[in-house]
MDAnalysis code that builds the backbone (N, CA, C; Angstrom):
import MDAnalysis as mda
import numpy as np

u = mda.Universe.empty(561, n_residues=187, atom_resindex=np.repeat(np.arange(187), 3), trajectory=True)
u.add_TopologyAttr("name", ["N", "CA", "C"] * 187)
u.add_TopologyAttr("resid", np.arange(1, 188))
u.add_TopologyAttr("resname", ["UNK", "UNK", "UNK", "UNK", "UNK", "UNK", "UNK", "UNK", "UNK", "UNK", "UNK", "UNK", "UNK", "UNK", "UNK", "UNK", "UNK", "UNK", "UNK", "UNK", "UNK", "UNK", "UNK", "UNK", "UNK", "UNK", "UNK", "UNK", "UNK", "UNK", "UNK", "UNK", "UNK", "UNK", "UNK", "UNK", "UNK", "UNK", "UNK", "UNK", "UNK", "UNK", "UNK", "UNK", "UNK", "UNK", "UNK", "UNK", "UNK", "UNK", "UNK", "UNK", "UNK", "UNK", "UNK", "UNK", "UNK", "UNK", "UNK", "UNK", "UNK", "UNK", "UNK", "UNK", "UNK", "UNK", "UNK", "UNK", "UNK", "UNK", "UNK", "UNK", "UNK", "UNK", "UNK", "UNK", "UNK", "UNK", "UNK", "UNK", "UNK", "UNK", "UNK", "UNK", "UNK", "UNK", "UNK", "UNK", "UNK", "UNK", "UNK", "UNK", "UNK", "UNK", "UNK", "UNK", "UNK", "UNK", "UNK", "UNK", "UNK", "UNK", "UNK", "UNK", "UNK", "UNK", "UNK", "UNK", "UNK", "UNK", "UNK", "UNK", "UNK", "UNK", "UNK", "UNK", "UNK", "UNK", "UNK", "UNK", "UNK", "UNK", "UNK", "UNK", "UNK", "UNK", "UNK", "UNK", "UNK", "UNK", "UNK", "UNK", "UNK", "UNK", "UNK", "UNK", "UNK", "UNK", "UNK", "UNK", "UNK", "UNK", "UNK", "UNK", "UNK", "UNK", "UNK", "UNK", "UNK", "UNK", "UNK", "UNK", "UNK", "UNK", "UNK", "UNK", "UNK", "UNK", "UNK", "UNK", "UNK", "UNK", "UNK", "UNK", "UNK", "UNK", "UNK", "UNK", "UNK", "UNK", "UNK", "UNK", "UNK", "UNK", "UNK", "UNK", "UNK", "UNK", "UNK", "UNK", "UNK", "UNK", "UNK", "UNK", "UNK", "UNK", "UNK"])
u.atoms.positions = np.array([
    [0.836, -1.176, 0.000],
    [0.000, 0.000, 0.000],
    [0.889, 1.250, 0.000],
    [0.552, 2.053, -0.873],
    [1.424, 3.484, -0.904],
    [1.141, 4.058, 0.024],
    [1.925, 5.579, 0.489],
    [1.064, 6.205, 1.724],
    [2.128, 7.675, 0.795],
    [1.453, 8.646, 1.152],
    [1.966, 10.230, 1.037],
    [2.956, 10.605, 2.259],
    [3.900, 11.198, 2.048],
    [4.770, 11.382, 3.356],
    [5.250, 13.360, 2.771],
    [5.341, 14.113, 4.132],
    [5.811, 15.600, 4.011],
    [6.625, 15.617, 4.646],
    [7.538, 16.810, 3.960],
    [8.528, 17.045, 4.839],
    [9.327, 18.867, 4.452],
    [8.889, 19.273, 5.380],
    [9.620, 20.886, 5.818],
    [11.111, 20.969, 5.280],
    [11.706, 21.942, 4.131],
    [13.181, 22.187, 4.032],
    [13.395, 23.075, 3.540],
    [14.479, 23.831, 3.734],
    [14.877, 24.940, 2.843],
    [15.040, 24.818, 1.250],
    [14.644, 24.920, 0.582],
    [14.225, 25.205, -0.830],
    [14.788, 25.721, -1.484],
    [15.577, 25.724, -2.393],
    [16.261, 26.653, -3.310],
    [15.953, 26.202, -4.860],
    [14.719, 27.088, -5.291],
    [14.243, 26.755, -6.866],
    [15.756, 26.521, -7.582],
    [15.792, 25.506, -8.658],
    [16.357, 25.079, -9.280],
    [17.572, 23.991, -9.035],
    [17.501, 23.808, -7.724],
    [18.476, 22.730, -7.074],
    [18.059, 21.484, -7.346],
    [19.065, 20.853, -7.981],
    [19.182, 19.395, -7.775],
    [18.467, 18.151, -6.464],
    [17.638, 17.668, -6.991],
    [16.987, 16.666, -5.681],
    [18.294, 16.358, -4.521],
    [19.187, 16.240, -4.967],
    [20.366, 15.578, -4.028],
    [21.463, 16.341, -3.569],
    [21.123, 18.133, -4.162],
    [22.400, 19.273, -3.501],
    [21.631, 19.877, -2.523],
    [22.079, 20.426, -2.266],
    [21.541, 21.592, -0.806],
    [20.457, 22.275, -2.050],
    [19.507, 22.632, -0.605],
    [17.984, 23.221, -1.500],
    [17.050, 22.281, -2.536],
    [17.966, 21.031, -2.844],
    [16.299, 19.709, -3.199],
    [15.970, 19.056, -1.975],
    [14.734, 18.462, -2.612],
    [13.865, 17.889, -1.821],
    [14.402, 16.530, -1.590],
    [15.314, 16.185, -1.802],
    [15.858, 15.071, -1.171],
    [17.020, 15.289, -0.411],
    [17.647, 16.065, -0.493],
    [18.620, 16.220, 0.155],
    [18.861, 16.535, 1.882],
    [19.753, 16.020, 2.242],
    [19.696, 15.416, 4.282],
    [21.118, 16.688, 4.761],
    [20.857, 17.486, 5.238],
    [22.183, 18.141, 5.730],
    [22.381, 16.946, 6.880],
    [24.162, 17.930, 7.356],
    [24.805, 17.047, 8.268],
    [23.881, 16.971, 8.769],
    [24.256, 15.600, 9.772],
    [23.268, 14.877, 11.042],
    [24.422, 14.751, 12.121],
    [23.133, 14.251, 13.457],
    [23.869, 13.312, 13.946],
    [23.188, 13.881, 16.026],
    [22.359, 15.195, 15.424],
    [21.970, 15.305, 17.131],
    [20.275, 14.996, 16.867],
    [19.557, 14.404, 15.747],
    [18.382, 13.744, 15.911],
    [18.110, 12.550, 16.471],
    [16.595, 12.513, 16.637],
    [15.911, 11.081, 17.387],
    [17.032, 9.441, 16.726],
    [16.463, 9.721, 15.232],
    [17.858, 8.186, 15.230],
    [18.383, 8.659, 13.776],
    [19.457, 9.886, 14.475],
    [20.680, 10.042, 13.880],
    [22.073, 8.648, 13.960],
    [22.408, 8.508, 12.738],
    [23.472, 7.432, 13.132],
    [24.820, 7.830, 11.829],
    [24.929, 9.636, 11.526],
    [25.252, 9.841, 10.514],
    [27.145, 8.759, 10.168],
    [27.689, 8.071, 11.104],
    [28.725, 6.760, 10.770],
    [28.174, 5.917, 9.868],
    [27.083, 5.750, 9.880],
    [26.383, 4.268, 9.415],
    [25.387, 5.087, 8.007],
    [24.373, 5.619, 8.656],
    [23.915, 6.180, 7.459],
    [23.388, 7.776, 7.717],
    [22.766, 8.040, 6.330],
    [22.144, 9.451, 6.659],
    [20.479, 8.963, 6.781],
    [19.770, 9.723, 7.224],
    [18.224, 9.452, 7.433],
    [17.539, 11.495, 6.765],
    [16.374, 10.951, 6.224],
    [15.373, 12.080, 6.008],
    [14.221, 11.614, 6.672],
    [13.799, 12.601, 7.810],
    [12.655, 12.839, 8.210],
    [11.740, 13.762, 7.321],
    [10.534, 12.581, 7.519],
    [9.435, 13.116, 7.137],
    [7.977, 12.670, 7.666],
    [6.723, 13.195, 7.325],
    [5.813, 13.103, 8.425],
    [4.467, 12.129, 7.342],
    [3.260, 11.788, 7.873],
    [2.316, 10.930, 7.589],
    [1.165, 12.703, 7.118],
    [1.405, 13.533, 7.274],
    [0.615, 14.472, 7.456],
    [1.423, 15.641, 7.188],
    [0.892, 16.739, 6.299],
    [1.259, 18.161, 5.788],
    [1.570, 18.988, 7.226],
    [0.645, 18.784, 8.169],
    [0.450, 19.554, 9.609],
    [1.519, 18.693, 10.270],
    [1.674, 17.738, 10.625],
    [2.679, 17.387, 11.485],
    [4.463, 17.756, 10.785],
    [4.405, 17.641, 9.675],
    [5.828, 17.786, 9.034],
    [6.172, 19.532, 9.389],
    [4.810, 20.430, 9.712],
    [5.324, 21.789, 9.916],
    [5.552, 21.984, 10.956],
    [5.117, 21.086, 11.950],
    [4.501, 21.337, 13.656],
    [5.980, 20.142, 13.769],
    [6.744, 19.421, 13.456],
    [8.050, 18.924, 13.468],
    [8.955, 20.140, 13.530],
    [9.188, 20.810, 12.212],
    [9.984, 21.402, 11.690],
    [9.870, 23.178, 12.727],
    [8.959, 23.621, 12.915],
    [8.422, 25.028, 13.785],
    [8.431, 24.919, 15.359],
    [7.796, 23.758, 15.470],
    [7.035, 23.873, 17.181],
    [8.528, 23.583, 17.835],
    [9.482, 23.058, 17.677],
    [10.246, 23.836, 19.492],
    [10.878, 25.119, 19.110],
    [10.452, 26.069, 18.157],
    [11.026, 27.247, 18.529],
    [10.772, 28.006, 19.715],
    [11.581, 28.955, 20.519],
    [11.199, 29.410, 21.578],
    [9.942, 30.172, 21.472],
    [9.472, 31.093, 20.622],
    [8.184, 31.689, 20.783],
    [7.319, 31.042, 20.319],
    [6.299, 31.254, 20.783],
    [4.772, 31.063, 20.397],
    [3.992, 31.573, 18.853],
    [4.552, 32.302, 18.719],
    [4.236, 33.254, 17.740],
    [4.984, 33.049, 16.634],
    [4.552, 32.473, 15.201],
    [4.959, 32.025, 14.119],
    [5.069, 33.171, 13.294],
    [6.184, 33.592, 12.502],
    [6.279, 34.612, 11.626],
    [6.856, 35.112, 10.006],
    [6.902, 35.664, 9.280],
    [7.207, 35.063, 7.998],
    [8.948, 34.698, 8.104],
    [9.409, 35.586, 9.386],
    [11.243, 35.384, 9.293],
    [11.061, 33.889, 9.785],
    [10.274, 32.754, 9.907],
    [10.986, 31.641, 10.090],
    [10.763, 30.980, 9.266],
    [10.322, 31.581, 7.722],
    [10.030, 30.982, 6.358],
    [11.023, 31.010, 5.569],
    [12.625, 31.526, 5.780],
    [13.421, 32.025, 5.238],
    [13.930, 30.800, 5.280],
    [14.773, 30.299, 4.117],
    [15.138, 29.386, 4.128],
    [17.133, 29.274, 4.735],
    [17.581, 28.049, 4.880],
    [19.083, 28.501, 5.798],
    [20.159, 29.037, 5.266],
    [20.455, 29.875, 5.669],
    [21.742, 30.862, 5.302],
    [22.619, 30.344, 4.280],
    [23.149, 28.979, 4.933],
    [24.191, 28.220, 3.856],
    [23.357, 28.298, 2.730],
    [22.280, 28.254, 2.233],
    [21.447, 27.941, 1.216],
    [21.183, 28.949, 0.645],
    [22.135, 30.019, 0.063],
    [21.163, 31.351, -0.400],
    [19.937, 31.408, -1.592],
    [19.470, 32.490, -1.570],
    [17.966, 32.078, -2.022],
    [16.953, 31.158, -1.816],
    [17.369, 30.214, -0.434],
    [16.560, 29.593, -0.007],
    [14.782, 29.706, 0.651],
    [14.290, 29.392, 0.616],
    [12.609, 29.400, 1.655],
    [12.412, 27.770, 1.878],
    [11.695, 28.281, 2.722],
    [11.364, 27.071, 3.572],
    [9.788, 26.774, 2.549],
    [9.572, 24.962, 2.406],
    [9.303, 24.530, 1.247],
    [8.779, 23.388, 2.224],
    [7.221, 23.165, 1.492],
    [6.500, 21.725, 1.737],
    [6.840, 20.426, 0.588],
    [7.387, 19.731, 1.058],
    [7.627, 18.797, -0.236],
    [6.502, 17.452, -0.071],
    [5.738, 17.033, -0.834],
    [5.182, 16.080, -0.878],
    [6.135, 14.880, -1.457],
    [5.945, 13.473, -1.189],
    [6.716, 12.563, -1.597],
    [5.637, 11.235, -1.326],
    [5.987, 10.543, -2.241],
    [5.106, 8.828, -2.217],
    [5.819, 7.430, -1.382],
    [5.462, 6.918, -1.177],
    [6.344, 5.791, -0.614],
    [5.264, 4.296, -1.399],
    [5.909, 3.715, -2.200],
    [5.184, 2.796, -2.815],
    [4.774, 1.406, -1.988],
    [5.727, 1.089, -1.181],
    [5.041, 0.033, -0.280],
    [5.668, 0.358, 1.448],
    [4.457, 0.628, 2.276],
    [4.230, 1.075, 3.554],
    [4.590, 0.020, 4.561],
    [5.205, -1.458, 3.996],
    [5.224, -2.638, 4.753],
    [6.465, -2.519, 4.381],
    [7.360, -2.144, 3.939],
    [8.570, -1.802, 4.273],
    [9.494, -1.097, 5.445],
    [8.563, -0.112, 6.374],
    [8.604, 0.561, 6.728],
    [8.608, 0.037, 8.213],
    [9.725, -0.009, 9.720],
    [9.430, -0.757, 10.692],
    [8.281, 0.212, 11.533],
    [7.216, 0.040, 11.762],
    [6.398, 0.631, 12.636],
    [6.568, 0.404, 14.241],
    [6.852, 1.767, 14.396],
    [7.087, 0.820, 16.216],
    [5.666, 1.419, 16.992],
    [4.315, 1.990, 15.856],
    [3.067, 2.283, 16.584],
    [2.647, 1.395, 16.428],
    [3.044, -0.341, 15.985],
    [2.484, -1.641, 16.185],
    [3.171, -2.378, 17.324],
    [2.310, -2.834, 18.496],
    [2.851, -2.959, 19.318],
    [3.454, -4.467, 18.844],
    [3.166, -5.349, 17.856],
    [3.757, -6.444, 17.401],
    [5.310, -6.076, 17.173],
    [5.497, -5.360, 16.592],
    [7.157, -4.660, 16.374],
    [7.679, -4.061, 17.525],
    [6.684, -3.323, 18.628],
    [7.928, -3.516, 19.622],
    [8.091, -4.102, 20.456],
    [7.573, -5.201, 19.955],
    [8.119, -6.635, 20.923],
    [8.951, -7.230, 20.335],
    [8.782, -7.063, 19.005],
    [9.798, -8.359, 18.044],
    [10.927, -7.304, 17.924],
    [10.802, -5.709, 18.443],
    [12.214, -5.247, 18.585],
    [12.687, -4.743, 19.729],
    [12.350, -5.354, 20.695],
    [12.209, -5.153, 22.332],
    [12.762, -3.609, 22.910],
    [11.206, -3.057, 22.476],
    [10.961, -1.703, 22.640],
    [9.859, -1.702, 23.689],
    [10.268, -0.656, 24.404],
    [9.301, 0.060, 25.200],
    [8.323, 1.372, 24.507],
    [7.164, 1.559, 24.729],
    [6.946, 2.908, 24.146],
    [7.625, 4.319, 24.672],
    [7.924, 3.923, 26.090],
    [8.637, 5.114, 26.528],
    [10.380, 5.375, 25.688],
    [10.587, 4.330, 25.143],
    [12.208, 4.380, 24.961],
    [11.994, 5.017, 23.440],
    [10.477, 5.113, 22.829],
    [10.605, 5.154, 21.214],
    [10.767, 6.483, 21.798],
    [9.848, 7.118, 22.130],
    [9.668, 8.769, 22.346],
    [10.209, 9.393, 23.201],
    [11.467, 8.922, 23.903],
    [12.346, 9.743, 24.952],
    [13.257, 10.601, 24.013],
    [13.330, 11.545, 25.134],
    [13.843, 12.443, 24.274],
    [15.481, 12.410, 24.492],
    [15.851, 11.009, 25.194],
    [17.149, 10.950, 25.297],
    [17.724, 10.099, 23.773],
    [18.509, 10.993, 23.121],
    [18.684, 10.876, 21.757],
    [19.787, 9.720, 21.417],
    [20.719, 9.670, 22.856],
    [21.888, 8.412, 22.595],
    [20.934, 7.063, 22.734],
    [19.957, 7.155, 23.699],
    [19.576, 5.865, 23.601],
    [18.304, 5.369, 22.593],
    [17.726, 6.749, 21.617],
    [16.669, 6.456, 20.718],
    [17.779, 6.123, 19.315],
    [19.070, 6.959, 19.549],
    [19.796, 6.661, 18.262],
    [20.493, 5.072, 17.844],
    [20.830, 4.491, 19.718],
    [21.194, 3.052, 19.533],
    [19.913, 2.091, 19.378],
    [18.883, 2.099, 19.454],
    [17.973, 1.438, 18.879],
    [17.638, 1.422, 17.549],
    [17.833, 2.801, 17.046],
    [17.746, 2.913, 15.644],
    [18.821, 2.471, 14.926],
    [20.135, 2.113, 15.160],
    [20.990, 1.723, 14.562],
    [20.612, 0.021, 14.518],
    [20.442, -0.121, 15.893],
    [20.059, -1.725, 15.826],
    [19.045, -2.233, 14.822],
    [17.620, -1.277, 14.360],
    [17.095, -1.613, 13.326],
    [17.510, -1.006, 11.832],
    [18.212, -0.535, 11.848],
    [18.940, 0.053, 10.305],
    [19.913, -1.641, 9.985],
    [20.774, -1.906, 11.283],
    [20.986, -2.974, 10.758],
    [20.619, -4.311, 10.133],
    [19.108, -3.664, 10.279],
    [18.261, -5.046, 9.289],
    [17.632, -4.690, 8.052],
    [18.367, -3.871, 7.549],
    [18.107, -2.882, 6.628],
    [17.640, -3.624, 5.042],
    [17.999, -5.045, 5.557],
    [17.336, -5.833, 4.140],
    [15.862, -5.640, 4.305],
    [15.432, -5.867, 5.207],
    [14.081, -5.683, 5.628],
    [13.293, -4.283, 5.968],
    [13.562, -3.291, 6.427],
    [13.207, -1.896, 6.181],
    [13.958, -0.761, 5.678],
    [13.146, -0.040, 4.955],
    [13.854, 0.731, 4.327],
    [14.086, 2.337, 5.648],
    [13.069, 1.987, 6.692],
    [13.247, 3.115, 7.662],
    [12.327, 2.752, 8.694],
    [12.002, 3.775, 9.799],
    [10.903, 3.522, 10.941],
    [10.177, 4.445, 11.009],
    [9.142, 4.110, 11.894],
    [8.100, 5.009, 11.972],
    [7.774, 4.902, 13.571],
    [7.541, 6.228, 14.168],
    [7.209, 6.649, 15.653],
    [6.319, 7.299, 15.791],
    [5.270, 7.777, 16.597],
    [4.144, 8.919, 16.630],
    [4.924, 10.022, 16.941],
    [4.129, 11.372, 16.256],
    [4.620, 12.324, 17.054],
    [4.895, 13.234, 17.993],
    [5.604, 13.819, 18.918],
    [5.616, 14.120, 19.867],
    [4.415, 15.403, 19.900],
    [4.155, 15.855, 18.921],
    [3.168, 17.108, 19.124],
    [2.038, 16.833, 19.038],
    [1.538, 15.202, 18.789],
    [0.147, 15.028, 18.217],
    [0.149, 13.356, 18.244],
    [-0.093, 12.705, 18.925],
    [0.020, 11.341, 18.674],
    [-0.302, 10.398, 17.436],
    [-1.501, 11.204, 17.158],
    [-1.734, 10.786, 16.164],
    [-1.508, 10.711, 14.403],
    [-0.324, 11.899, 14.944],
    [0.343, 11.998, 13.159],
    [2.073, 10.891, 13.710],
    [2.262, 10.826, 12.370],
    [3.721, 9.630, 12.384],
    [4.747, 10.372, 12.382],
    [5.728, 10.238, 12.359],
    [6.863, 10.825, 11.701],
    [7.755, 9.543, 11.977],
    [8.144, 9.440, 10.505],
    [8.939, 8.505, 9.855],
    [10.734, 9.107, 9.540],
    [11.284, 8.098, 9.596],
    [13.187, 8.231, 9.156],
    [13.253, 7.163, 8.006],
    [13.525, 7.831, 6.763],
    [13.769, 6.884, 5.782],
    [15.375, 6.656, 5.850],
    [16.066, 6.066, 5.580],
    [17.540, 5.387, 4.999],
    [17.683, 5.380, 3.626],
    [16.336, 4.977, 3.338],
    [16.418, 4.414, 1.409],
    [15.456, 5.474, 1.205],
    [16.117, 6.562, 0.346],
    [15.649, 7.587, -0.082],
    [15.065, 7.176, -1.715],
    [15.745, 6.072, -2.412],
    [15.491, 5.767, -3.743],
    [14.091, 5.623, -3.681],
    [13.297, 4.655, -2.249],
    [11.911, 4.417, -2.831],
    [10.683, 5.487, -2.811],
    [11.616, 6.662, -2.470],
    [10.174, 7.952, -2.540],
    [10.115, 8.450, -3.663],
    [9.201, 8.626, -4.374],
    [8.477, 9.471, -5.614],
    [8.210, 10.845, -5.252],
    [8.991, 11.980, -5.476],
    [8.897, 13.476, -5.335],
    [7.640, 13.501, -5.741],
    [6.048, 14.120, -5.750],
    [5.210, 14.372, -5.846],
    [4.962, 15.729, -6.637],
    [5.274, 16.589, -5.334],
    [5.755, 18.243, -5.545],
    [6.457, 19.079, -4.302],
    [6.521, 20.411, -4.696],
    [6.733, 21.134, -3.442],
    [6.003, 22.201, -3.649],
    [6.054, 23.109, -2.558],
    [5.352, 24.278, -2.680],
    [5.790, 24.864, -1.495],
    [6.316, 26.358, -1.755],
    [7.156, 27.517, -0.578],
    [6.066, 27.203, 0.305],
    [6.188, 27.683, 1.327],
    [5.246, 27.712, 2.670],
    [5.017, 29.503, 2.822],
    [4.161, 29.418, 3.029],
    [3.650, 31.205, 3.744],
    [2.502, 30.951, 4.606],
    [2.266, 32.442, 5.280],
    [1.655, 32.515, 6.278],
    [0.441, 31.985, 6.573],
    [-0.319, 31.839, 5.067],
    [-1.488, 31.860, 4.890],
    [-2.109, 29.761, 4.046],
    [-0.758, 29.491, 4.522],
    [-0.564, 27.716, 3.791],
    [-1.625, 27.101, 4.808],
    [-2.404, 26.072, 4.297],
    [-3.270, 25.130, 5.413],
    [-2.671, 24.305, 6.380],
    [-1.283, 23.771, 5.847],
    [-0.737, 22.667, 6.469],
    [-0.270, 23.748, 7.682],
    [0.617, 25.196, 7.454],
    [0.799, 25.961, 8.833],
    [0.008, 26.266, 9.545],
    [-1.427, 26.707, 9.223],
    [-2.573, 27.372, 10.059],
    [-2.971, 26.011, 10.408],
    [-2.702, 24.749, 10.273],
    [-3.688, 23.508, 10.561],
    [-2.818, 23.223, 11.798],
    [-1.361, 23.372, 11.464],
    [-0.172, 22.943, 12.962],
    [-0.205, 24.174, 13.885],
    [-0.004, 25.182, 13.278],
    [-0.171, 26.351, 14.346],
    [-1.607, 25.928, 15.646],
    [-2.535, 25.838, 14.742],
    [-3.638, 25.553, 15.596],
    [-3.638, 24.363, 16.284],
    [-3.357, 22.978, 16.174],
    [-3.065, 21.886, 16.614],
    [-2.167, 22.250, 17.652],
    [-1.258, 22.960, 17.530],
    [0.233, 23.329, 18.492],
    [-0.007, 24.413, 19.744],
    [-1.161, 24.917, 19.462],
    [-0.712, 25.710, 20.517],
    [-0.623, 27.435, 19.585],
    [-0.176, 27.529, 18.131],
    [0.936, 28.796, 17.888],
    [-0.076, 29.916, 17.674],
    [0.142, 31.093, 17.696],
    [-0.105, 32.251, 17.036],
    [0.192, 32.220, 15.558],
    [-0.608, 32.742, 14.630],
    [0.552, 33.025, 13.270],
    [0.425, 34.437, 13.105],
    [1.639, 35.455, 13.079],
    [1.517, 36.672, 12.355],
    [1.854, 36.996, 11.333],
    [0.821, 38.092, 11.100],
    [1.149, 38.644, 9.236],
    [1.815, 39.621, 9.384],
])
């Protein structure tokens, strides 16, 4: 079964899927949930347009969302911050640890998926990258919303770019996380 997956990045029209500013492309890693940048690189991305913004926005320190955090990153000039849609052609590839069958058969706790202690979410994730014949990445709920996913792919080959589209103030997927989150948005 296919599933749609989003994901928040700085954008730079005319970039290559795989240089700084495409939609595939992973800057350095290595202080995320299951960073393991020795072994591999990972792209996060979300089950939902609203959770991939409410990932990418919600621990900023203010409350208050504004167009300066649409700017895309410095290293990246001419960058904006960009919704990318992407496909994933088969979803059973994917290790789910919101099936509690998988975190038994990967002797997980639910507290250990979603701690926010990152050495010990990153050595679990290495332990399942190493079965990497068998998933191409994992999937966890998210911390802002239980009910949206957010997924770490490894195998970037099996996503289908969809589209992208800049983000502004007035985007559904921001006014849908702003509101879900808690945020203000100003114009």
């Amino acid at each position: 079964m296919a599933v749609d997956l989003y994901r928040v990045f700085s954008h730079r029209l005319g970039a290559a899927n795989h240089e700084p500013g495409g939609a595939l492309f992973i800057p350095p890693q290595g202080l995320g949930r299951i960073d393991n940048p020795q072994h591999y690189q990972v792209l996060y991305v979300s089950t939902e347009p609203e959770a991939a913004v409410a990932e990418s926005f919600g621990a900023r320190p203010s409350q208050t969302w504004t167009a300066k955090m649409l700017r895309g990153h410095p290293l990246i000039p001419g960058s904006v911050r960009a919704l990318a849609h992407y496909e994933l052609a088969d979803w059973s590839e994917v290790c789910d640890l919101d099936d509690p069958r998988r975190l038994l058969e990967q002797k997980l706790r639910p507290s250990q998926v979603i701690t926010r202690d990152y050495w010990l979410t990153q050595e679990w994730a290495l332990r399942i990258y190493q079965q990497r014949a068998r998933w191409v990445g994992l999937r966890w709920w998210s911390f802002y919303e239980g009910r949206w996913s957010s997924l770490g792919l490894w195998d970037r080959a099996r996503l289908v770019l969809r589209n992208v589209v800049p983000l502004d103030l007035r985007h559904p997927a921001l006014l849908g996380a702003a509101a879900r989150i808690g945020r203000q948005v100003a114009e």
